[in-house]
N, C-alpha and C positions, 0 to 999 in steps of 0.2 A: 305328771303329764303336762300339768302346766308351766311348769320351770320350762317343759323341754321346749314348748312353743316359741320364748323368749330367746332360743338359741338360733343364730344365725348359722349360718354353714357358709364362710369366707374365710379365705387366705390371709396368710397373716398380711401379706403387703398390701391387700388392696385396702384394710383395716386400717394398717401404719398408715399408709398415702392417704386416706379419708380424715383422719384425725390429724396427719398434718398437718394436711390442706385449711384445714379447719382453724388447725393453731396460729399457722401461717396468714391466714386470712386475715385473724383477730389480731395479731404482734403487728401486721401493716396498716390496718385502718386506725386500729385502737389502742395503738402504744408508740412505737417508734419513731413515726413520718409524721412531721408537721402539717396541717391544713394548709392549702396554699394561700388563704384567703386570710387568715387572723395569723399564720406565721406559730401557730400554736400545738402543741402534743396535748391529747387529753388530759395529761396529767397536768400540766400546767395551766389549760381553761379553766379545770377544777377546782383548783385554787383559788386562783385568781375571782371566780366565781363565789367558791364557798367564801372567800373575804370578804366581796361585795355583800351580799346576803349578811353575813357578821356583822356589818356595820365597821370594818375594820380597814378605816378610808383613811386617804390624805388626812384629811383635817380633823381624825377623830386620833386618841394616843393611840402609842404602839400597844400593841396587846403580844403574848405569851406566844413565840412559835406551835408549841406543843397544842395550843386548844384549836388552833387551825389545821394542823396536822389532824386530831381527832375530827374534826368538821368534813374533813374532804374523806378519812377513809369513812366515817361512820354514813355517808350520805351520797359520797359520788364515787367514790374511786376505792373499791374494796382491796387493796394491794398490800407492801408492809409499808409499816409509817418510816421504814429509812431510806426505801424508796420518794415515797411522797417529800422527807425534808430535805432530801439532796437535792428535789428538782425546785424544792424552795428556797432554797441556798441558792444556786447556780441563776434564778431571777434575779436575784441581788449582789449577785458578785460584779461588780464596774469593771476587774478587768478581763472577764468573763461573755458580758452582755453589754451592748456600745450604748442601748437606755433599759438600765434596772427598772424592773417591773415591779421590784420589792424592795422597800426600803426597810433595813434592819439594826437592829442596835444586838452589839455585843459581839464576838467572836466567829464572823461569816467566813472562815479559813484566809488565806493567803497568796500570793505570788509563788511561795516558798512550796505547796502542795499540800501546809499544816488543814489538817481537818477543821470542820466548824465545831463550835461548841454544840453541846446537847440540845433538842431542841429545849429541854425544860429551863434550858439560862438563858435562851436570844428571844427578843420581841420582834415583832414585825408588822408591818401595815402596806397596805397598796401604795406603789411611789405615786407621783403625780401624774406622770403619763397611761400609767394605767385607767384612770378615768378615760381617757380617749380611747383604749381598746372598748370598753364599757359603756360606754356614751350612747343614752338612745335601747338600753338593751331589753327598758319597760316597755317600748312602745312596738313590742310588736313584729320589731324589725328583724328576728333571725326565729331560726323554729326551736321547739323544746322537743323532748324528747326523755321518756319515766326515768327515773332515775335504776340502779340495778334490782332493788326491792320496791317497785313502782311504789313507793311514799311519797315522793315529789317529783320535778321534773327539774332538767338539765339543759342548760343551750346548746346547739351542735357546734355552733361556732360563735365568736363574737362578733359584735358592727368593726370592731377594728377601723379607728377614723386616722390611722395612717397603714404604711406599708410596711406590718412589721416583721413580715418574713425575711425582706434583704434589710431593715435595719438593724434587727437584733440576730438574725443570721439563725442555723440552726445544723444540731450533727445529729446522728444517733445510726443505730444497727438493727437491721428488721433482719426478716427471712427471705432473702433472695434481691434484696433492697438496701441502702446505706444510702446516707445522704449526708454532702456536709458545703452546706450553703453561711458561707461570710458576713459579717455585719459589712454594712452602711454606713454611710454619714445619711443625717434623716432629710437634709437640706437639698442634697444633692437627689435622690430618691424620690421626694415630692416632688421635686421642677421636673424630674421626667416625668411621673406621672402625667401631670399638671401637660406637659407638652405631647402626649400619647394622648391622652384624651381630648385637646383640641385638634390632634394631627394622627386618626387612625393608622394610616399609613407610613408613619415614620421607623425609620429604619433601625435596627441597633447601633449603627453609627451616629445616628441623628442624637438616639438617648443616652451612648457616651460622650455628646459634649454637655449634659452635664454628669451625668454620672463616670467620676475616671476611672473607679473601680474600688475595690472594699477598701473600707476604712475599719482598722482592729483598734478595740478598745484600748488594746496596752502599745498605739503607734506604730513605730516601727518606720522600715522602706522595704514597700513593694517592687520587683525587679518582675520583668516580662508583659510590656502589652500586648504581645502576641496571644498568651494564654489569655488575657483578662477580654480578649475580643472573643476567642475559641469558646470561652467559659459560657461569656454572653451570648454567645447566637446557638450554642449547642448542650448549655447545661454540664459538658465536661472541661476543663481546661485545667493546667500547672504552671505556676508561679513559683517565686520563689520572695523568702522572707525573710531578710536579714535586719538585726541588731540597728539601733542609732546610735553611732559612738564618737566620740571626739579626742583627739589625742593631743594632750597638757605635757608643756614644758614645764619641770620644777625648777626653783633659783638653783637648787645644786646642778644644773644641765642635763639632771636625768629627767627621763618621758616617762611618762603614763599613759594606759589608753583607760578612759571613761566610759564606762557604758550605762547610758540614760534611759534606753527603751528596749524591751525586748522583743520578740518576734510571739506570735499569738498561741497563747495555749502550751509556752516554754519554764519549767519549770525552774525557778530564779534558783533555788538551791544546790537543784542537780547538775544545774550547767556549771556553777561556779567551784564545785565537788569537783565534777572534771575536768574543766579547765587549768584546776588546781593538783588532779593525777597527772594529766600530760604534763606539767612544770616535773611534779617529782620522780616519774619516769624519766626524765630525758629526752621527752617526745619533741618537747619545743623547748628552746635554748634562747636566753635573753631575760626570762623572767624573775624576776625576784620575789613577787607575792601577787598572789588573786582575793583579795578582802572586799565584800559583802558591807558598802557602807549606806545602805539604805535605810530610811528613816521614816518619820510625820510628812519629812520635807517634799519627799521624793525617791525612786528609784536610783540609785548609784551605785554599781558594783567597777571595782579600779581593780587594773591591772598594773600593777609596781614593774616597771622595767628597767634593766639591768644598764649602766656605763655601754653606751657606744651600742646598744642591743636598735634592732632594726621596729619601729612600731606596724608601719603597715606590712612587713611581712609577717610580724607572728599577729596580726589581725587578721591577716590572710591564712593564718595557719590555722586559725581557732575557728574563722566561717565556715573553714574545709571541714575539721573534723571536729566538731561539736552544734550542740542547737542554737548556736550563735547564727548561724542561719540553717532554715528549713525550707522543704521544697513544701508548697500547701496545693493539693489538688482539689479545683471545686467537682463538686458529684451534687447539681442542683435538683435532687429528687424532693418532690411535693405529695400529698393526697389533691388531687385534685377529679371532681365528681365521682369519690368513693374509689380514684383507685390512685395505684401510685403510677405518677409521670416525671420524665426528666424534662428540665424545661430551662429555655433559656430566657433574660433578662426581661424581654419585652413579652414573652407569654405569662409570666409572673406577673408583670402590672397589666396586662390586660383581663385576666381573671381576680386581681384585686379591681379595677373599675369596673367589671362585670358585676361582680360582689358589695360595690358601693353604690352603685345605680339599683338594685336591688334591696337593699338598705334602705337609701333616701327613699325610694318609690313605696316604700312598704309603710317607713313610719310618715309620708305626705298622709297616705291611706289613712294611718291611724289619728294621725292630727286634723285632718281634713273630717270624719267622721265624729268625731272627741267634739268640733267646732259647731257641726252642722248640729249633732245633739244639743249644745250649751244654746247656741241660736236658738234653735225649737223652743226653747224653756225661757231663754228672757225676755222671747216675744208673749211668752203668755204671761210673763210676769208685770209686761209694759200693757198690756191690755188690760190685766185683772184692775192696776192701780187705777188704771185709768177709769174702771169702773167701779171704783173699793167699796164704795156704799152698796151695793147689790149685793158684791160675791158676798161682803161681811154679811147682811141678810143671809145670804141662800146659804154659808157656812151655820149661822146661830139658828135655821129651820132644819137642819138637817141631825141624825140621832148620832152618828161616831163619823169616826173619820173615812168609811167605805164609804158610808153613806152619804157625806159631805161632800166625796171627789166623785161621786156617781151623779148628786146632783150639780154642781158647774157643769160637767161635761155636759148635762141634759140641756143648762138654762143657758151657756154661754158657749155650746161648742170647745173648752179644751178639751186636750189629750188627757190621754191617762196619765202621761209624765207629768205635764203642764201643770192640771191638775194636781199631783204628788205635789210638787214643786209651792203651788199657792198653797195649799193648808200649811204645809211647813213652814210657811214663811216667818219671820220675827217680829212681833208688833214695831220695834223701833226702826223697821226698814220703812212702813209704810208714810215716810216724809214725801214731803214737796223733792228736795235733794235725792232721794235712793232712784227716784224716774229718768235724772237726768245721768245720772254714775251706768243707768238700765243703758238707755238709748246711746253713752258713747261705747259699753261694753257691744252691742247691737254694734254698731257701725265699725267698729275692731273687728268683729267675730265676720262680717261681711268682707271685710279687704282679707283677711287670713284664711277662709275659703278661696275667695278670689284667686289669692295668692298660692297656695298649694292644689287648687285645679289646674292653673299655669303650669307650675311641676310638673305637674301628672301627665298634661297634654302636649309638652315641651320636653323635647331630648335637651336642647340648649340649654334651657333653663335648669335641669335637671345637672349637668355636669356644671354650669355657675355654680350652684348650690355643692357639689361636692370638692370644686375648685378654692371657693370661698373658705369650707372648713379646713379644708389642707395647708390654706395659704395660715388659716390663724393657727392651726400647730405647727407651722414651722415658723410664725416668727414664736411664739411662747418657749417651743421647746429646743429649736435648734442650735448648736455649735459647732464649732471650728473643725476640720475636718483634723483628723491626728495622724494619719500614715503618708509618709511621704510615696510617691508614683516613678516611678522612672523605669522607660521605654527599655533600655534593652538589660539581659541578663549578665551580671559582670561573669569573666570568664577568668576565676581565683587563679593565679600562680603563686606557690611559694617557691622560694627561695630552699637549696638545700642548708646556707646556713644558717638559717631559722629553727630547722630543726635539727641540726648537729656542729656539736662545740668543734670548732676549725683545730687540730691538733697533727702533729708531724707526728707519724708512725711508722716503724718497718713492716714490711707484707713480707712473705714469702710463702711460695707454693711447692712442692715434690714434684718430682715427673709422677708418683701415683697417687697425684691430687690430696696429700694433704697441704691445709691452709691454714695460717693464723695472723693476726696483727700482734705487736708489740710494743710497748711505748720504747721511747729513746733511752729512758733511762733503762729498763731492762735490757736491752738489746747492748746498752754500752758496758754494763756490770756485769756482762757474759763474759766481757772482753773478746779473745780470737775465736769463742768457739764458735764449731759451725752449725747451723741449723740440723733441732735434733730432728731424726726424722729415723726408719727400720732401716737395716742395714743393705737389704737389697734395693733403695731408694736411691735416690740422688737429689740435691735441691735445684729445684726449675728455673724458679724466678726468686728476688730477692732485691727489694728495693725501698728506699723510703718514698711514702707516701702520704699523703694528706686525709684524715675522715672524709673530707667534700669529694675526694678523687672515687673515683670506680674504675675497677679492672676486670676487662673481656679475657674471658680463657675461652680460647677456642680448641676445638675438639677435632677429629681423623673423618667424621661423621658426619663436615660442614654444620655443626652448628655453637652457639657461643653460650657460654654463659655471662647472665648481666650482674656485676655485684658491686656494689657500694662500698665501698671502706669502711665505712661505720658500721655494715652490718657481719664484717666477720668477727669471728668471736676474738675478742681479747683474751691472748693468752701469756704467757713466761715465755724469752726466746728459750729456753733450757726444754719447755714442752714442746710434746708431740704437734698441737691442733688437733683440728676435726676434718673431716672431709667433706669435699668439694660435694659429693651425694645427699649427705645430711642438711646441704640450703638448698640443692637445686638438683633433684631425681636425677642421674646423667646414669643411660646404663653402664651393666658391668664390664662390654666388653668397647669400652669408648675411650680412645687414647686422648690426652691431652697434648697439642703438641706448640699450643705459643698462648702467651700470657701478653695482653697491653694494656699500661696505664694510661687511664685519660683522665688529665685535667680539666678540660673543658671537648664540650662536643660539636660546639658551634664555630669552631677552627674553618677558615673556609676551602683551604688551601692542603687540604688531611684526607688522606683516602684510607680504606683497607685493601691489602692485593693479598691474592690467596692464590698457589698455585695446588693443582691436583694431582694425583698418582701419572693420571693418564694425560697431563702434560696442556691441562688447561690452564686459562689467568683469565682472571676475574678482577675488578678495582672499581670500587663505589667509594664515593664519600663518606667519611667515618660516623656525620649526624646521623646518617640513615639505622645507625646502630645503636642510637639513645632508646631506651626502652622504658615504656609503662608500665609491663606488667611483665615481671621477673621468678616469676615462682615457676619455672620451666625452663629445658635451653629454648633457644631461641632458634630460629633458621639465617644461616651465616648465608650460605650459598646452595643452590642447586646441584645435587651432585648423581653423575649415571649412575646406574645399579651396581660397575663393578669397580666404580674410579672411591678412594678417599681423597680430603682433603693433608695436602702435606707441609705447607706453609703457609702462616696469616703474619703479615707484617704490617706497621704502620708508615705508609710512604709520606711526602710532600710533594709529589707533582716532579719533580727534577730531578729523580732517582734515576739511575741505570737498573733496567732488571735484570739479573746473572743466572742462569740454572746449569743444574747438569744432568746428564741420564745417566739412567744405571749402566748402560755399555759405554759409558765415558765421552761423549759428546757435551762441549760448552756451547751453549748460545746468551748473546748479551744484544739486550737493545732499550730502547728510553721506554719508561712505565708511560707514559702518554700514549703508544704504542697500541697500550692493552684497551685503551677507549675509557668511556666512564657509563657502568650498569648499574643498575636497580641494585636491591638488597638482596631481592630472592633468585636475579636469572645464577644463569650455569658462568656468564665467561665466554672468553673465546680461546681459540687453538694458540698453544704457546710456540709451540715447536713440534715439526715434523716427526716423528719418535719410528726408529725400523722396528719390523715385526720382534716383538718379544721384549723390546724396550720400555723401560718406565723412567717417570721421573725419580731421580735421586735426592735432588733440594734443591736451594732456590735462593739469592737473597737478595735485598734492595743495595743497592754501591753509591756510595757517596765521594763524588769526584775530587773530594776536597780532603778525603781521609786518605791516609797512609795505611788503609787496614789490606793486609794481603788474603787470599783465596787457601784455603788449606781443604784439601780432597786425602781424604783414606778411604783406602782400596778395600774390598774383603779379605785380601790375603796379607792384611797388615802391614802397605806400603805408606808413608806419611810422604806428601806435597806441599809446598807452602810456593803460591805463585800471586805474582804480581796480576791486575786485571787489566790497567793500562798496556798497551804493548806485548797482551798474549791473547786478552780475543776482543776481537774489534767489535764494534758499536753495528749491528745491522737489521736488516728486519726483522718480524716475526709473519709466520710459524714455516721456518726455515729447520733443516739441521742441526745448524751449526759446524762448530771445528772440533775436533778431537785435541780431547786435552788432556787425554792418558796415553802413550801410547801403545798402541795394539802388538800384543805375540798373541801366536797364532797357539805355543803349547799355553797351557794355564793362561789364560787374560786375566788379566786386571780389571774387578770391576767397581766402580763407586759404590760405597757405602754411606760414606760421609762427606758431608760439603758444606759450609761455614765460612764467616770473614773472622780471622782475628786480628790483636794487637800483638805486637811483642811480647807483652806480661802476661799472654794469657796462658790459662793453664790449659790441657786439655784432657778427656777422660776417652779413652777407649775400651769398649766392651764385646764382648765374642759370645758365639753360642755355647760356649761352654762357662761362661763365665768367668773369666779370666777379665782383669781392667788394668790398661797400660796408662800412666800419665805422662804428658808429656808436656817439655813447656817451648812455645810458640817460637821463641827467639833461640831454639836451640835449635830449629831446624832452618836447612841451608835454600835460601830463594832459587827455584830453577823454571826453566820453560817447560812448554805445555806439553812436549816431545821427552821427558822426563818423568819417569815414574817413581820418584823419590826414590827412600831410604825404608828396610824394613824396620819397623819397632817390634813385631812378633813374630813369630812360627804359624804359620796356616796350621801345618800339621799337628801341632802339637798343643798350640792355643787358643785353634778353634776360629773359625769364620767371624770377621769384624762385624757387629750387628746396628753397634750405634753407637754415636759419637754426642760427649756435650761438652762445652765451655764451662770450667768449675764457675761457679756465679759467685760478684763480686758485689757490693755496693753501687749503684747505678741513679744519678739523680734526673734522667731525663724522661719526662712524662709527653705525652700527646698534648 
């Protein structure tokens, strides 16, 4: 029955939520979050306490990590000791903490991320500065508080006699809390203070002129004042943190880049790891070795760079993708009066001078009091002498020494101290000399009262005194600030040929999207064969091209694909390739119907024109089609619900655009015509189209070529006409002229429409599958009133469906 008493009757969550809350409670006051006031986690007071206590100071040797480790858990901090020596490690790591707390001999880990040795091989002792957190910590000046097996007591916090929360910075991970506050320079950090407390009212602009913002132990340049203003007035802000590097000319003309500093908290080994995989992947081109030459002397890690290789673009390539630079977000979360708060710049140093006015006022209290006792006692010691021959009487009549201090008090009025104080005294004080050493120790003890009542009674006086100490740590302890500061965020470009080896290649694609590159030399060792590709296929495009180049395929569906050279797969021209779906999803039922190579995309004088089913034209500028992010098609143009796209060409401004319909209508007029659209609109009307009419094709004419217009029919009629002198130059969205001509039994209707040369070949295809070739200079030039010569049978061979130029070698790119 009594067990059963002990039994609660609660849900498991409101149990779970209670002992969270609980856990939670204790991971945020008592583990994770620094004191906003000593800049401290308990786990590191404890220390640093259990050392004082130890005697394991500045100026005494180093003593054994491991018996301070046992000191702090056996006493203050019951936790595991690899807990305890990691956060004792990390006090003494320089480029970890911008002033070591802890100064250590023997193996304190690395740059590199190597561990520290055991605690049972490293010594250690409190550095110097650590007296200044501790300064004052007898008198009085902060509260104690039992330790976890009430054996002794523990301080809540330290005097801390600078500001060591923004000088040594601090990170960690609570429960519903994180915080990661930057070191300092100490110099710059005092003069604010120092300037906050003569001027309550100053601004956080005011106390970034002198503080410019963090200073990291391992240097560096900090990029973005924007964040480091955000950071300071709201506790959140991002920056950013890159490398200090310099880039050396060798006698042999090749360059190196040098890197001397690294960005905070980057781990020297892992970066130089992988800046050394991007060399042997091929991710970046120019490099010839990444060697780790750091030393006693210094940090130095070189980058060995290649003949004619470019330095600021692959140092622009390494800041992009590696910890050569990092973004660093402040998250300035504090305990501040027992809870956690975010806090910016200037609330930080004013709950540290809250916290030092507090301090000073507490130990005035205690030296004021400590003064006023000593006074009490050398005035009775200045009276006793002065009467010696008596008290000596009234002590040698008297039986012990109760007796002795019961009668002074009777015969002479001292206290009961006073009293204590005279029987104890030493015979060899009672000279002529010990009265006068009395009366100036009296006249000290008078102005040092004086003088800490002033304190106490004086706000002024009060922040002198806490001015005064600030000012002598920072001439004892202060140096040079190490990060350099610069106002705005560089915004990295690389170059593509930084990251890919410049190389002439053949590309070709199939009309059903397969693709490969080839180098020259395979491509020439094939000799005449043609691109292999299944039989039911045909080859699309076929060109030499450069790695730096990329080529848009565009699609029936308005939209493109973006692909780089470099990134299709190298393969044998003798092979098949991969398909166009495997780099870039393109559904199943999406035709591919033009392929263009661009060299460059900042051409200014370069458009795309696209004509659609339903007899629209569109033309944007071809930059508008450079793309960041390629793992998708892209949107070419806007297209109505029942229209495709049927042509995409690459114009210059001075083109004629030619099209024809499917009921045989030409119209021709200047691409300028078509106006200049965005990337995403639709276009406008190209040409009038009668009911039931579509467009057929479409192509750009250059006035300068000899290339003639060649139109197949469906019922396998071949044309080959001139464009000069058979459809004239006029507006749009007109008609047009009739450029087949019309019978009324069986019409003749477009199938196919194209500019050729004389050499060319050409491929015609029927619904049955039937493919006539035919070659360009065999057929006879006529007018537009002419509906050529048959090459097939309607009946027999089946309805003309599509026409392509066998593809040749082509070296003209965008």
């Amino acid at each position: 029955m009594a067990n059963r008493e002990k039994l609660l009757n609660r849900t498991l969550e409101e149990v779970m939520g209670d002992r969270f809350g609980i856990y939670s409670k204790y991971i945020i006051q008592e583990r994770a979050l620094p004191d906003v006031r000593d800049g401290l986690k308990p786990v590191q007071r404890r220390i640093l306490y259990a050392m004082l206590r130890d005697g394991n100071t500045n100026d005494k040797p180093f003593r054994k990590s491991a018996k301070t480790v046992g000191n702090v858990i056996g006493n203050y901090h019951p936790h595991g000791d690899s807990s305890v020596y990691e956060a004792m490690v990390r006090m003494s790591q320089d480029w970890k903490v911008r002033m070591p707390l802890i100064e250590m001999h023997g193996n304190n880990g690395s740059l590199d991320g190597d561990p520290p040795a055991a605690m049972r091989y490293t010594e250690a002792r409190l550095s110097k500065i650590s007296a200044e957190l501790l300064r004052d910590i007898d008198a009085k000046t902060v509260d104690y508080v039992l330790n976890f097996d009430d054996t002794t007591e523990e301080p809540t916090v330290f005097p801390s006699k600078f500001p060591n929360l923004l000088v040594n910075g601090s990170t960690g991970i609570s429960a519903g809390y994180a915080t990661e506050i930057p070191p300092h320079c100490l110099s710059e950090i005092i003069d604010a203070t120092i300037m906050l407390m003569e001027n309550p009212d100053a601004t956080v602009d005011d106390l970034m002129t002198f503080v410019k913002g963090p200073d990291f132990p391992t240097g560096g340049i900090l990029q973005g004042l924007d964040g480091i203003k955000k950071a300071y007035r709201t506790g959140k802000g991002k920056i950013v943190l890159r490398a200090r590097t310099k880039i050396d000319t060798l006698r042999t003309g090749r360059k190196q880049i040098i890197i001397m500093e690294l960005p905070y908290e980057v781990n020297k080994a892992m970066l130089v790891k992988k800046m050394d995989e991007l060399r042997l992947d091929h991710k970046v081109e120019g490099v010839a070795e990444v060697r780790d030459e750091t030393d006693r002397s210094g940090m130095r890690v070189v980058i060995e760079l290649k003949k004619d290789a470019d330095p600021n673009g692959i140092l622009n390539y390494y800041f992009k993708n590696t910890d050569l630079q990092i973004s660093y977000n402040f998250n300035m979360v504090a305990i501040d009066h027992k809870a956690p708060r975010q806090l910016g710049l200037k609330e930080i140093l004013e709950a540290y001078i809250k916290h030092q006015k507090e301090v000073i006022t507490r130990r005035s209290q205690f030296e004021l009091q400590k003064s006023i006792d000593r006074q009490h006692i050398v005035r009775g010691l200045i009276k006793a002498i002065s009467i010696l021959d008596e008290v000596i009487r009234v002590i040698r009549s008297s039986k012990d020494k109760k007796n002795a201090k019961q009668n002074l008090s009777d015969s002479f009025g001292f206290t009961e101290a006073q009293a204590e104080a005279i029987v104890n005294l030493q015979l060899y004080r009672l000279t002529n000399t010990d009265i006068v050493t009395l009366q100036e120790e009296e006249h000290q003890l008078d102005q040092l009262i004086a003088k800490l009542q002033g304190i106490l009674n004086s706000g002024k006086k009060l922040i002198a005194v806490i001015k005064k100490e600030l000012v002598e740590v920072r001439k004892k302890y202060a140096d040079a600030r190490r990060t350099t500061i610069e106002a705005e965020i560089e915004e990295i470009k690389i170059d593509l040929e930084v990251m890919v080896a410049s190389e002439e290649v053949m590309v070709s694609l199939t009309k059903h999207g397969y693709i490969k590159r080839s180098s020259l030399r395979s491509y020439s060792a094939s000799g005449d064969d043609a691109v292999a590709m299944k039989d039911t296929d045909h080859a699309f495009f076929q060109q030499q091209m450069n790695t730096t180049d990329t080529l848009l395929v565009f699609t029936d569906k308005g939209r493109y694909v973006y692909l780089p050279v470099h990134e299709i797969l190298d393969r044998r021209w003798k092979e098949l390739g991969q398909h166009i779906a495997s780099l870039v999803p393109i559904d199943s039922d999406e035709g591919i119907i033009s392929a263009v190579p661009v060299k460059d995309f900042d051409h200014t004088n370069l458009y795309m024109t696209f004509f659609t089913k339903l007899g629209m034209v569109k033309r944007t500028k071809l930059s508008e089609y450079k793309a960041q992010r390629r793992s998708k098609p892209l949107t070419a143009l806007k297209l109505k619900k029942d229209d495709s796209c049927l042509a995409a060409m690459a114009t210059n401004g001075s083109y004629d655009l030619v099209l024809a319909t499917h009921m045989g209508y030409g119209l021709r007029f200047s691409e300028e015509e078509a106006g200049e659209v965005g990337m995403r609109a639709a276009g406008v009307k190209a040409v009038q189209l009668k009911d039931g009419d579509t467009l057929a094709g479409a192509v750009a004419y250059d006035h300068t070529s000899k290339r003639h217009l060649l139109i197949v029919t469906d019922r396998g009629a071949v044309k080959k006409m001139a464009v000069d002198g058979q459809i004239d130059r006029t507006g749009r969205p007109r008609r047009g002229v009739q450029i087949v001509r019309e019978l009324k039994a069986r019409p003749h209707h477009i199938a196919g429409f194209t500019l050729v040369d004389p050499n060319d070949r050409i491929s015609i295809s029927t619904d049955k599958g039937k493919i006539v070739v035919v070659q360009a200079s065999d057929i006879r030039a006529s007018d537009r009133y002419n509906n050529g010569s048959f090459v097939l049978d309607q009946d027999d061979d089946g309805t003309v469906t599509d026409i392509w130029i066998d593809v040749k070698q082509e070296n003209e790119r965008a």
